[in-house]
C-alpha positions in Angstrom: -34.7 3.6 41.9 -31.6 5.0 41.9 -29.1 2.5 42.3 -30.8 1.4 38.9 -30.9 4.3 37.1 -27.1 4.7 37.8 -26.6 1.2 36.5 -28.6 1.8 33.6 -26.6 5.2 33.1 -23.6 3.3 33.2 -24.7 0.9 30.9 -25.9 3.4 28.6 -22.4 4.5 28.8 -20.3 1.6 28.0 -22.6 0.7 24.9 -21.2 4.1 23.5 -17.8 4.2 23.9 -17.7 0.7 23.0 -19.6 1.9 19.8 -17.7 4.9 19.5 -14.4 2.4 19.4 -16.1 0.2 17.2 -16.3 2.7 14.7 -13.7 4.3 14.8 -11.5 1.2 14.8 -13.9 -0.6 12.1 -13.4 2.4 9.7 -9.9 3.2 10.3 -8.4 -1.3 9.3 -11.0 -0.9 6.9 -9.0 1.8 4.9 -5.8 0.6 5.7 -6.6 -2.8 4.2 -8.8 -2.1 1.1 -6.1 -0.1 -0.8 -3.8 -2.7 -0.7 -6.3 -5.8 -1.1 -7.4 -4.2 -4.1 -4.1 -4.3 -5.5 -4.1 -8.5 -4.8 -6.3 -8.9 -8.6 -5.3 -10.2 -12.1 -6.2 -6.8 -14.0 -4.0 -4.9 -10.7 -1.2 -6.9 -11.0 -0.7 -7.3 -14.6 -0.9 -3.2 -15.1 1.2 -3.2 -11.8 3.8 -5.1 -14.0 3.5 -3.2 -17.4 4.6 -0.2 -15.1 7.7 -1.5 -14.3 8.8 -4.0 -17.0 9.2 -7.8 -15.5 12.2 -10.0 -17.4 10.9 -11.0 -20.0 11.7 -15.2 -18.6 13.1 -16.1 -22.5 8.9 -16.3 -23.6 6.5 -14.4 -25.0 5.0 -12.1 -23.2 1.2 -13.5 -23.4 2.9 -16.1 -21.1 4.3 -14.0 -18.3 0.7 -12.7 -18.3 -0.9 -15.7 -17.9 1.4 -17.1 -15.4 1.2 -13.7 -13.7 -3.0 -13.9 -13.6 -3.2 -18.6 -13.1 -1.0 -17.6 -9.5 -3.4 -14.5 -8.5 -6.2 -16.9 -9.9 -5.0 -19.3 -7.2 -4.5 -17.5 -4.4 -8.3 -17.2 -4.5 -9.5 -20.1 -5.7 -7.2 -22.9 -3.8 -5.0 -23.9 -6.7 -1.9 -25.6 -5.9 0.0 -23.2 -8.0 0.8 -25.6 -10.5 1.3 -23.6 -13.9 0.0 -24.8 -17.1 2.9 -25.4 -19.2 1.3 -24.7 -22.5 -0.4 -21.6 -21.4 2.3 -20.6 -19.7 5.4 -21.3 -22.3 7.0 -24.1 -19.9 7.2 -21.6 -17.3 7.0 -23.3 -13.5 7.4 -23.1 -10.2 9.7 -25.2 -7.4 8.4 -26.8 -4.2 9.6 -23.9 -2.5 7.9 -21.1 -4.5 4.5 -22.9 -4.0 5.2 -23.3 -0.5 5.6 -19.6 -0.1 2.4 -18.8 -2.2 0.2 -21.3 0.1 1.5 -19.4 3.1 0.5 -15.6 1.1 -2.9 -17.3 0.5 -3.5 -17.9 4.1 -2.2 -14.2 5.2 -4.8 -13.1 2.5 -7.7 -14.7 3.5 -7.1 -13.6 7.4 -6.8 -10.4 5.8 -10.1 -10.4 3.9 -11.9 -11.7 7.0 -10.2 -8.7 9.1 -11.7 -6.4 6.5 -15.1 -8.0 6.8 -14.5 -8.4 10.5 -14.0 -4.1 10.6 -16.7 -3.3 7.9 -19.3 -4.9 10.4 -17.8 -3.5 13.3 -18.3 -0.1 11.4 -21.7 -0.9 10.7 -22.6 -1.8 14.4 -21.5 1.1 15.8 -22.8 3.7 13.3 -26.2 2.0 13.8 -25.6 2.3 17.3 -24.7 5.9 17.2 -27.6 6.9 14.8 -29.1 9.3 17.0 -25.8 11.5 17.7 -24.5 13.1 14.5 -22.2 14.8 16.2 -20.3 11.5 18.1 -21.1 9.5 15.1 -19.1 11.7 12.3 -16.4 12.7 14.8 -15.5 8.8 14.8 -15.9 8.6 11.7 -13.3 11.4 11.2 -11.1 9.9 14.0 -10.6 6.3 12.1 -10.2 7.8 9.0 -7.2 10.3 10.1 -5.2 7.1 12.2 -5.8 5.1 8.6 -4.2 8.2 7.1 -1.1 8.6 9.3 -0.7 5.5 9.3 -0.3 4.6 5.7 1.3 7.8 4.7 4.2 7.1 7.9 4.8 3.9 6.3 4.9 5.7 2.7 7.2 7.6 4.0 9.5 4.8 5.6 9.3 2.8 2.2 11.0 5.9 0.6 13.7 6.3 3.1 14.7 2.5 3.7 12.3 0.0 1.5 14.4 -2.8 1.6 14.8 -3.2 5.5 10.8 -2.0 5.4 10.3 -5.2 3.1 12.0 -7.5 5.2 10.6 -6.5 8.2 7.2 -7.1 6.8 7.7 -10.5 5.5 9.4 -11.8 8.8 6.3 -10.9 10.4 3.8 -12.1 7.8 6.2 -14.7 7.3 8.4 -16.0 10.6 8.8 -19.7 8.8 11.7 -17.6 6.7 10.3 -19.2 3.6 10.0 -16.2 1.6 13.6 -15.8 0.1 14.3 -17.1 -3.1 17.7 -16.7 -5.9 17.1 -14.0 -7.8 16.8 -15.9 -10.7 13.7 -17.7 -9.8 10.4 -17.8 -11.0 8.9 -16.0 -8.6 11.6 -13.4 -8.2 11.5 -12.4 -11.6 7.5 -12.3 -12.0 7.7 -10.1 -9.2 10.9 -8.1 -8.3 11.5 -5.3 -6.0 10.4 -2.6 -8.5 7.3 -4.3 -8.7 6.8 -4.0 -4.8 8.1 -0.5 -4.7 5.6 0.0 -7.1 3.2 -1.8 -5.2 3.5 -0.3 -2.0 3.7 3.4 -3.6 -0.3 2.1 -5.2 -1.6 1.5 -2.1 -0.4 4.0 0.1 -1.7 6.6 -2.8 -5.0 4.7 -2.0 -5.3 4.6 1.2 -4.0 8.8 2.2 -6.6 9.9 -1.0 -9.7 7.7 0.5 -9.0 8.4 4.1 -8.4 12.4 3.0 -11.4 12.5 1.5 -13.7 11.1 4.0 -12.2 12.9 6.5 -13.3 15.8 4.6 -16.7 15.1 4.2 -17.0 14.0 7.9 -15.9 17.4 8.5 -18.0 19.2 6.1 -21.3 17.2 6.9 -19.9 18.1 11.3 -20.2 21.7 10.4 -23.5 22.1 8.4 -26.8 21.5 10.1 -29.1 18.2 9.2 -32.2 17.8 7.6 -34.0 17.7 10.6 -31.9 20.6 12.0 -32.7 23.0 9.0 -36.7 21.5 9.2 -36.6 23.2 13.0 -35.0 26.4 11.9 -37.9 28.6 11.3 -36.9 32.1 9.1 -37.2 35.2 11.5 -36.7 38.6 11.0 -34.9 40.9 13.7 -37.6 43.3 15.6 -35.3 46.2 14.3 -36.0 45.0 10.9 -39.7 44.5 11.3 -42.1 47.4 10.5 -43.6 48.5 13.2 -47.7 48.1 13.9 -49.8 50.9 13.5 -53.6 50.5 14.6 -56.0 50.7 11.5 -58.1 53.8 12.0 -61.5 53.4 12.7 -64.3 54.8 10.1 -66.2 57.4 11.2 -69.7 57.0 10.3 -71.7 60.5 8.7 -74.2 62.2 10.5 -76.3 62.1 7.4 -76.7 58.6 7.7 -80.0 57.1 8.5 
C-alpha cells in the first residue's frame, strides 16, 4: 500500500509540473507570436505602409495597394504570387522574389501551427490545474512576464542595431540566403526597411501591452479571494465589539393573584 501510494504521489506530481510548464510555456509563445501574426493581414499591412510612405513604383497608388493585399492574399491562400497586371498597373515579380515569398509562407504556417500548438497546451494545463488558483494564475503570470522580457529585449535591440537584428533573423528563418534582393526590386520597394522598423516597433508594442496587462490581472485576481473563498467567509464581529448577555429578569408573579 505504500509503495503505491508513493507511485501515485509521484505521479500526481509529474502531471503538475508538466501542467504547470505547459502553461506557462503555452501562454508565454502564445504572446510572443500573436502580436506579430496579427501584423501578417491585408488591412495591417496596407496601414503599416501608409505610415511610412512606400515608392510610389511609377503607378497609381490603388496599385501598390492591390499588389501589397494579392501577395498577403497569397501567402494564405497558396497563390503562386503571380500579380495581376491589370490590377496591379504592370507591376510583377521575378523568379526570385516568388521564391522568397513561397519560403515566408512556409515559416508562416509553422508559425500559426506553433500558435495553435501553445494555445492548446495553455488550455490543457489550465484545465488541469483547475483546482489550484493559486498554481494556476502564478503560471499564468510566469508565461506572460518571459513573453514580456522577451519582446521588449528584442525592442530594445531593434533600436540599438536593427539592421544586424534584421539579418540575423532572416538567416535563421531563412539559411537558403534567398532573401536579398537590389534595392530596386519589387519586393524591396513594397516593403523597405522603414516598413520593418515599423513593423517590428507594432508588434513589440503588442506584445509588452498584452503580456503587461495580463500579468496584471493574474496578479490582481492572486491577491483577492474567489467566489467560493468569499461564499466560506462568514461576517463576525470581535467579542470586544459584541454587547455583552445579560439574563432577562424573571416576572414576579402578585400575591393577589388567584
Amino acid at each position: 500500500m505504500g509503495v503505491r501510494r508513493c507511485e501515485h504521489a509521484t505521479g500526481t506530481a509529474g502531471r503538475r509540473r508538466g501542467a504547470q510548464l505547459a502553461l506557462s510555456g503555452g501562454v508565454g509563445v502564445a504572446l510572443v507570436l500573436a502580436g506579430p501574426l496579427l501584423l501578417v493581414a491585408p488591412a495591417s499591412v496596407a496601414a503599416l505602409q501608409d505610415l511610412v510612405g512606400v515608392d510610389p513604383l511609377g503607378v497609381p497608388e490603388f496599385a501598390v495597394e492591390r499588389a501589397s493585399a494579392a501577395i498577403v492574399g497569397d501567402l494564405y491562400d497558396g497563390g503562386d504570387f503571380t500579380l495581376d497586371p491589370r490590377a496591379s498597373a504592370g507591376l510583377a515579380l521575378s523568379e526570385d522574389e516568388r521564391a522568397h515569398l513561397r519560403d515566408v509562407r512556409t515559416v508562416l504556417r509553422a508559425a500559426w501551427a506553433t500558435l495553435a500548438a501553445a494555445a492548446m497546451a495553455a488550455v490543457v494545463g489550465a484545465y488541469t490545474l483547475r483546482g489550484d488558483r493559486t498554481a494556476l494564475l502564478r503560471c499564468v503570470r510566469l508565461g506572460a512576464t518571459g513573453a514580456l522580457v522577451f519582446a521588449a529585449s528584442l525592442a530594445l535591440l531593434a533600436v540599438l542595431a536593427f539592421g544586424p537584428l534584421f539579418e540575423a533573423f532572416h538567416a535563421l528563418l531563412f539559411p537558403q540566403g534567398n532573401w536579398r534582393f537590389a534595392s530596386d526590386s519589387t519586393l524591396i520597394r513594397l516593403f523597405p526597411e522603414s516598413f520593418w522598423r515599423v513593423a517590428a516597433i507594432a508588434a513589440a508594442t503588442l506584445v509588452v501591452g498584452s503580456a503587461a496587462s495580463i500579468v496584471a490581472i493574474a496578479r490582481f485576481s492572486a491577491v483577492r479571494p474567489s467566489r467560493a473563498q468569499r461564499g466560506h467567509l462568514s461576517p463576525r464581529v470581535p467579542a470586544r465589539f459584541s454587547a455583552p448577555l445579560r439574563p432577562t429578569p424573571r416576572r414576579r408573579r402578585s400575591r393577589d393573584t388567584p
